[in-house]
Each structure stands twice: as structure tokens, then as C-alpha cells.
C-alpha positions in Angstrom: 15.1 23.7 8.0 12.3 24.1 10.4 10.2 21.2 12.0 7.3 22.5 9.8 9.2 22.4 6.6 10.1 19.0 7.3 6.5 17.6 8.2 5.3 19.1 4.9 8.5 17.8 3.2 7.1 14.5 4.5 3.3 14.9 3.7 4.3 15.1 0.2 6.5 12.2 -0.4 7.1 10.4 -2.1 5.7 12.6 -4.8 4.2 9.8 -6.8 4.2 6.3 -5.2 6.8 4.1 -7.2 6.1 0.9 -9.4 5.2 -2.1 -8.2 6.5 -3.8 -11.5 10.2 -3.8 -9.4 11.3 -7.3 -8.8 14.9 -6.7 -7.1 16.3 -3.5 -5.3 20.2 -3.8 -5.7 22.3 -1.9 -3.5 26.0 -1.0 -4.0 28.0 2.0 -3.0 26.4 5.2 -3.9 27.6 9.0 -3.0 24.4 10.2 -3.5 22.6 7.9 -1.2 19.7 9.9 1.0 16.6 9.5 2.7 14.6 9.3 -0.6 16.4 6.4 -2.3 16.0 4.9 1.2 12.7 5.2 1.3 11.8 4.0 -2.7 13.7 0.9 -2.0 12.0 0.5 1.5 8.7 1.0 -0.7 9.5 -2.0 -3.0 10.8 -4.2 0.1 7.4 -4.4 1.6 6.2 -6.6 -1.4 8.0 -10.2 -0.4 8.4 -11.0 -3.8 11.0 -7.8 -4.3 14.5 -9.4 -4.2 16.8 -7.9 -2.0 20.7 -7.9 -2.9 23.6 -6.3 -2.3 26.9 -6.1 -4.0 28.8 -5.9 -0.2 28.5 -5.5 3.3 31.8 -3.9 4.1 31.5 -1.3 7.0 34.0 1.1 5.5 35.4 2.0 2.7 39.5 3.1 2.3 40.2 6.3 1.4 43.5 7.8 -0.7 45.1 9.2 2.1 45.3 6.5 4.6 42.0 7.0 6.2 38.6 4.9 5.9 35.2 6.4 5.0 31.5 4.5 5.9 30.9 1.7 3.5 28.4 -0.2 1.1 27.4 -1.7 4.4 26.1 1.4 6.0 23.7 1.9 2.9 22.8 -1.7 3.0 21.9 -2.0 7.2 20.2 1.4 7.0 17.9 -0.7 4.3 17.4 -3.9 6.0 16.7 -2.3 9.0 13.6 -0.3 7.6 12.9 -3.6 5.7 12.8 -5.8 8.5 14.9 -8.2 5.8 18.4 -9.4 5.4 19.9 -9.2 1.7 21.5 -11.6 -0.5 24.8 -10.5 -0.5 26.2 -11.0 -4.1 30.0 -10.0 -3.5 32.6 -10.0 -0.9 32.7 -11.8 1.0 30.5 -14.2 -0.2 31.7 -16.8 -3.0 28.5 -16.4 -5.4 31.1 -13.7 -7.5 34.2 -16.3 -6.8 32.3 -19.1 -8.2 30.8 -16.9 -11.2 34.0 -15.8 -12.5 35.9 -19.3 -11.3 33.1 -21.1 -14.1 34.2 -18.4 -16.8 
């Protein structure tokens, strides 16, 4: 696309500014992750009071045949970079989940 189609791409997001009702944005893998979902969670991060957690921080990801593939971390540090926040990491390797499923 053209640097004018992007700038107008840009002038109209987001196309309706999302709720401030949020009160966490949760990130986990996701296949479809792109600059909008970036930018609705970056939204919701600017209010303090918007949790931020993530399910992992693992820089890749292992793929079928042997190789690796970018990770939940990516997604997360592409976030909290735009943020300007660290999240509270919920699963490995943290011991919140261990500790969760060790009282069940």
C-alpha cells in the first residue's frame, strides 16, 4: 500500500475509540495478532487501573517439524513496550498456575 493509504488508514483508527469499562487486557498466543489488537490493548493500558497479564513470556514457540516459531512473548513485549508497563505474568514460568492447581 501506498504511504497515503496508510496515513488515511491511520486518520481513521481506531474507528470508534474502545470502552473504558475494560479492567484487565490478557494476552496469550494469538495467530491473528496485528497492529489493531495492539493498539485496542495499548488504548486500555494508558488507564493505570487496566490490569495487565499475560499467560507467558516464552520467546518462541516449537513447531511440528523440529523448528521454532516467535512466541507469546513477542506479542507480550511488542505490548509492554507501547505501554510503557511490565505484565503480570500468570503462567510459565512463574508459580501463580503451579500454586493454583497445587491447592486443587
Amino acid at each position: 500500500s501506498t504511504v497515503e493509504q496508510q496515513q488515511d488508514n491511520l486518520k481513521s483508527f481506531p474507528p470508534t475509540l474502545p470502552s473504558n469499562s475494560v479492567d484487565a487486557v490478557i494476552v496469550g498466543f494469538d495467530w491473528e495478532y496485528n497492529y489493531g489488537k495492539m493498539a485496542t490493548a495499548f488504548h486500555y493500558l494508558k488507564r493505570m487501573e487496566c490490569k495487565f497479564i499475560a499467560t507467558n513470556t516464552d520467546a518462541t514457540y516449537p513447531h511440528s517439524q523440529g523448528d521454532t516459531l516467535p512466541g507469546t512473548g513477542c506479542i507480550v513485549r511488542s505490548i509492554q513496550e507501547c505501554a510503557g508497563r511490565a505484565p503480570e505474568v500468570l503462567g510459565k514460568p512463574n508459580k501463580f498456575i503451579f500454586d493454583c492447581i497445587k491447592e486443587e
